[in-house]
C-alpha positions as CSV (number, residue, x, y, z in Angstrom):
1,X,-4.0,23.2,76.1
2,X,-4.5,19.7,77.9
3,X,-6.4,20.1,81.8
4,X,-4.6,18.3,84.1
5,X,-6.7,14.8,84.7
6,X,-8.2,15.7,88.0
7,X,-10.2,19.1,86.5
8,X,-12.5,16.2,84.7
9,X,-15.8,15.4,86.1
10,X,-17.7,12.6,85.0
11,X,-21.4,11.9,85.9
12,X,-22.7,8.5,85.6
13,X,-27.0,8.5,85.5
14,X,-29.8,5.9,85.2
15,X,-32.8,7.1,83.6
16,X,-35.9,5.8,83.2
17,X,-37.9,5.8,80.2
18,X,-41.3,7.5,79.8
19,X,-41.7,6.5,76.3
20,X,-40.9,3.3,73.8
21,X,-37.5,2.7,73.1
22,X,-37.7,3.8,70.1
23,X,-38.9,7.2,70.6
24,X,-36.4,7.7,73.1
25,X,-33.5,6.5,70.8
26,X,-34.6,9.1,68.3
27,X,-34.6,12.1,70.9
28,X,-31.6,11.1,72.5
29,X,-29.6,10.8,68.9
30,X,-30.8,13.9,67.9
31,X,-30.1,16.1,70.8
32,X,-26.4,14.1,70.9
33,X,-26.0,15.2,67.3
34,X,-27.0,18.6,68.1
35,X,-24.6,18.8,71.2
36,X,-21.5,17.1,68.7
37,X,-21.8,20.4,66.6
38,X,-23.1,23.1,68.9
39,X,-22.1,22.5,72.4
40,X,-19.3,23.6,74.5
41,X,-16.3,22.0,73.8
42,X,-15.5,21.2,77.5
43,X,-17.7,18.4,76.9
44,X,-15.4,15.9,76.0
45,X,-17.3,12.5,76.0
46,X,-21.0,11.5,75.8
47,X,-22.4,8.0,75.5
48,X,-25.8,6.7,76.2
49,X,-26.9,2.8,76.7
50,X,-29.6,0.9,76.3
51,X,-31.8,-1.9,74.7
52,X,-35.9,-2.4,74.2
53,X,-35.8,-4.8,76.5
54,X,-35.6,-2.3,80.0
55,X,-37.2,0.6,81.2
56,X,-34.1,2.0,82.2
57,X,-30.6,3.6,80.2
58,X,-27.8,4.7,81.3
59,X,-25.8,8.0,80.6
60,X,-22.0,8.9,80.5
61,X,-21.0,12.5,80.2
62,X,-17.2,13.5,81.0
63,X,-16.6,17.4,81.6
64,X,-12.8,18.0,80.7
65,X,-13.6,22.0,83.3
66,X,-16.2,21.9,85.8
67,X,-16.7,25.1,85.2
68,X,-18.6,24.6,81.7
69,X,-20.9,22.8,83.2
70,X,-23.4,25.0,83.9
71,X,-22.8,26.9,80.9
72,X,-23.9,23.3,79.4
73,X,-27.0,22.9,81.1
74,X,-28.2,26.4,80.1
75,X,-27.7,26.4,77.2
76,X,-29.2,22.5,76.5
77,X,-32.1,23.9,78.6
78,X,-33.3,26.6,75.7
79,X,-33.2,23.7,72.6
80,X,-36.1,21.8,71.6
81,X,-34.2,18.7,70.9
82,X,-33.4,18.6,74.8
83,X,-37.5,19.5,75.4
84,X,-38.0,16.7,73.3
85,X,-35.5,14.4,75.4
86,X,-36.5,15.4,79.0
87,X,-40.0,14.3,77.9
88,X,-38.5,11.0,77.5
89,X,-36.8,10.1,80.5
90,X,-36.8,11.0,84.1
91,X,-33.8,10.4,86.5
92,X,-33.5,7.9,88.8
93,X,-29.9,8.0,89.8
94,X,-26.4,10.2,89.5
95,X,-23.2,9.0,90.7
96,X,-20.2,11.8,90.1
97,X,-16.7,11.4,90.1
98,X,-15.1,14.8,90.4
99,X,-16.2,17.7,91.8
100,X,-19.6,20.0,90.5
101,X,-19.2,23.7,90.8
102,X,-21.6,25.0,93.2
103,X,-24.3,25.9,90.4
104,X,-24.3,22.4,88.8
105,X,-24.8,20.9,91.7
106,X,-27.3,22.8,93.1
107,X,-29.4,22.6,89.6
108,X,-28.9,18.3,90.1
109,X,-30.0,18.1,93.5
110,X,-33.3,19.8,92.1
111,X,-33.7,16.2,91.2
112,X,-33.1,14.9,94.4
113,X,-31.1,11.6,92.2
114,X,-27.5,12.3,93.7
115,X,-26.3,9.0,95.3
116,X,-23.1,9.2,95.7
117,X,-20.0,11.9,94.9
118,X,-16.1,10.7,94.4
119,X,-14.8,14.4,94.4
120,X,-11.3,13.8,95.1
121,X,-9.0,12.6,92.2
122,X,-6.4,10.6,93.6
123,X,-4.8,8.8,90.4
124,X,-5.4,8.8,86.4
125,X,-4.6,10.2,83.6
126,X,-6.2,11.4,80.3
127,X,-4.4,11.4,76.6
């Protein structure tokens, strides 16, 4: 069963790097690999972007229920390829469009990075 388009919550984050490129790329493919076959499937779209040329990369995840989220980040939070990644980046900025559930966004603010929150869907779709 399909959610209706405005269930989806996307964060958009800049991180910045606390390691080479390189290492980073590494950590980040590895705990995307690892969230491909072992995450929950609410978690519908992840893309990260970068080159060696900045400090900083940018994240897309898309939630297709908010709900999962938090499921999401405990679970992430227990694996050593995310241990691994968190030692490689620290957040700098998180835009959401959508609306958290109460626990997710209380475990972002923790990073005190939330800029700015569209929580009310108003048009879109999703195939």
């Amino acid at each position: 069963m399909r959610l209706e388009a405005g269930r989806y919550v996307t964060l958009v984050e800049v991180l910045e790097l606390s390691v080479p490129y390189e290492e980073f790329s590494e950590a980040v493919g590895l705990a995307a690999r690892r969230l491909e076959a072992e995450g929950v499937r609410e978690l519908v779209a992840l893309h990260f972007y970068g080159s060696q040329e900045s400090t900083e990369v940018g994240a897309i995840l898309t939630f297709s229920d908010r709900e999962r989220m938090i499921e999401h980040i405990e679970m992430i939070s227990k694996w050593e390829e995310f241990e691994r990644f968190f030692a490689c980046v620290r957040p700098l900025d998180v835009r959401v469009y959508g609306r958290l559930s109460e626990e997710a966004e209380a475990w972002i603010g923790q990073f005190d990075v939330l800029s700015k929150k569209f929580e009310h869907h108003v048009a879109g779709f999703v195939r």
